[in-house]
Kinemage of the C-alpha trace (Angstrom):
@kinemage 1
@onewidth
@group {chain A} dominant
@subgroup {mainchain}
@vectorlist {calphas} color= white
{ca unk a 1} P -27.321 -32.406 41.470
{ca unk a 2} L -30.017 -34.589 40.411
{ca unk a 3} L -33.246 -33.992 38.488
{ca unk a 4} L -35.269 -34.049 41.288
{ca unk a 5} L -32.952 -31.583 43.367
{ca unk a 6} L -33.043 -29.456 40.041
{ca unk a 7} L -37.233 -29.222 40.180
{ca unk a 8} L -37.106 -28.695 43.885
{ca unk a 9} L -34.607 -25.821 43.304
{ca unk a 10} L -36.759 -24.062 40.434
{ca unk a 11} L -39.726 -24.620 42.165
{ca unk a 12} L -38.403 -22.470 45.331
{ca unk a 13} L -36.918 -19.449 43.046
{ca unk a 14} L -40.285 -19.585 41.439
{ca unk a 15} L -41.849 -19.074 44.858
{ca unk a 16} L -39.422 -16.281 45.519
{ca unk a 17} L -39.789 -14.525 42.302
{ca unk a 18} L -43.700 -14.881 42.585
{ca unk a 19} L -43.314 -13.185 45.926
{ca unk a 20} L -41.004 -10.406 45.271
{ca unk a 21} L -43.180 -9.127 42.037
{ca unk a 22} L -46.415 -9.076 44.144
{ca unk a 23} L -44.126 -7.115 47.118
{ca unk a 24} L -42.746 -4.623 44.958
{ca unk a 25} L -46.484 -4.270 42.923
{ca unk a 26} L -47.725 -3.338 46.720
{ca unk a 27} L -44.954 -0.954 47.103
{ca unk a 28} L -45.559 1.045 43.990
{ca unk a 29} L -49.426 0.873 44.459
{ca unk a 30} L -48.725 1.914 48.277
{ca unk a 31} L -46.232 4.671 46.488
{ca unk a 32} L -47.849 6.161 44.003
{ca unk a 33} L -50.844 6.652 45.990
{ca unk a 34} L -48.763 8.698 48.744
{ca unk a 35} L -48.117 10.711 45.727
{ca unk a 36} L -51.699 11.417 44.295
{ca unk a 37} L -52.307 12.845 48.268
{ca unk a 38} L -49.092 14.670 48.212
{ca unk a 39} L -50.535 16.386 44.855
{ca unk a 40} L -53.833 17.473 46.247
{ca unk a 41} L -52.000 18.490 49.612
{ca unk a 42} L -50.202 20.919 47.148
{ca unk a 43} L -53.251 21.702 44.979
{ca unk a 44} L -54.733 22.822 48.661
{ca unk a 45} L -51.867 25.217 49.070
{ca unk a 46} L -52.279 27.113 45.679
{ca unk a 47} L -55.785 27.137 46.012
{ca unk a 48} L -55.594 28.740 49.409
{ca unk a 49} L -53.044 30.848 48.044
{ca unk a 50} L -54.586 32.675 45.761
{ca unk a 51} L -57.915 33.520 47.426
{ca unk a 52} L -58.630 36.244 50.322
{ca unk a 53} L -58.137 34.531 53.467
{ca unk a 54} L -61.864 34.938 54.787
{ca unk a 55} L -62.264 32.024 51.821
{ca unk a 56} L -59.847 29.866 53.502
{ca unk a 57} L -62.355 27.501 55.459
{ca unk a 58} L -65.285 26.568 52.978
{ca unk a 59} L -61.881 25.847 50.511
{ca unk a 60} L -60.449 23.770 52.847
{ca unk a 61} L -63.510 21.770 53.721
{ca unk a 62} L -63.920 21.416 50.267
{ca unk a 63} L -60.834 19.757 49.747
{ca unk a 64} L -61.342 17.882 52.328
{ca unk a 65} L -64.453 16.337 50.895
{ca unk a 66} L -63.016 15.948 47.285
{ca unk a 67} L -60.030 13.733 48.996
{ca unk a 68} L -63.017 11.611 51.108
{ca unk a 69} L -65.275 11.267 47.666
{ca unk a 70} L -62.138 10.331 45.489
{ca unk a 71} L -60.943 7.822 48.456
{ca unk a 72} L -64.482 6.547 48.907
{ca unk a 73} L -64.726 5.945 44.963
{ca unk a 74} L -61.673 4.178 44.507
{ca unk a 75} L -61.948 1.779 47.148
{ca unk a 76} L -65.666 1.085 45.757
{ca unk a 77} L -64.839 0.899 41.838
{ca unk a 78} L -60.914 2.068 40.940
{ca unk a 79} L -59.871 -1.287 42.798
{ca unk a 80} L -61.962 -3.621 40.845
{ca unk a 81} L -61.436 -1.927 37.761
{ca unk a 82} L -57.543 -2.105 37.887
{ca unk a 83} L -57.005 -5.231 39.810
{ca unk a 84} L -60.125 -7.394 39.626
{ca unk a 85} L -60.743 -10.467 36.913
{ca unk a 86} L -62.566 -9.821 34.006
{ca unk a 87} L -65.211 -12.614 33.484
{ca unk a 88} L -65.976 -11.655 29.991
{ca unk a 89} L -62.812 -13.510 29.110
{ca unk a 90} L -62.398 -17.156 28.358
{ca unk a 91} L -58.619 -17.049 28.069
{ca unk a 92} L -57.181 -15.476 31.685
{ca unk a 93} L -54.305 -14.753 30.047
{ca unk a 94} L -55.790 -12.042 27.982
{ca unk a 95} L -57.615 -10.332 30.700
{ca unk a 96} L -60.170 -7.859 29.503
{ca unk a 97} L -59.994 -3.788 29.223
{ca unk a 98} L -60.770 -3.042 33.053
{ca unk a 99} L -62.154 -6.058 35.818
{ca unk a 100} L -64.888 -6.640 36.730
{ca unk a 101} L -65.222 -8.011 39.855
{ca unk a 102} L -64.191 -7.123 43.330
{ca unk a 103} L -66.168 -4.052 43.317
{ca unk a 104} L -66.078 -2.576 47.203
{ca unk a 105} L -63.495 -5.368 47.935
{ca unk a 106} L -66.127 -7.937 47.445
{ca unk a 107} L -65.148 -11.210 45.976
């Protein structure tokens, strides 16, 4: 193989690592999210569980709310704070302590 064959080679397995480490960083984010809802789906059920069972609706509905607020939040600041740029740094490389921009998916 020649030199340029060589480049043209690294340059695709680049392409494919770059690819499968942002797929597999959207499956755990995707994953591990399932499993925060799975924990307050079972939070719900001990909660219900140990009160009378005329309590059960306001509990529920409170739930309910805490899952929309926490959604709601996260979308608006957890986002930007764990995947967006931090413009305080000069060096990219060394991103800073949370990001700072993207807040509500705005760029």
């Amino acid at each position: 193989m020649t030199a340029i064959q060589n480049a043209a080679a690294i340059a695709a397995l680049t392409a494919t690592v770059n690819k499968l480490a942002t797929d597999s960083q959207t499956y755990n984010l995707l994953t591990m999210g399932a499993l925060a809802f799975t924990m307050q789906a079972g939070f719900l059920c001990l909660e219900v569980g140990t009160i009378r069972m005329k309590n059960t609706r306001p509990v529920l509905i409170k739930n309910l709310i805490d899952v929309c607020v926490t959604a709601f939040f996260y979308w608006g600041f957890g986002y930007a704070f764990a995947f967006g740029e931090s413009q305080l740094q000069t060096n990219k490389k060394n991103a800073g302590f949370i990001g700072d921009t993207n807040y509500f998916l705005l760029r």
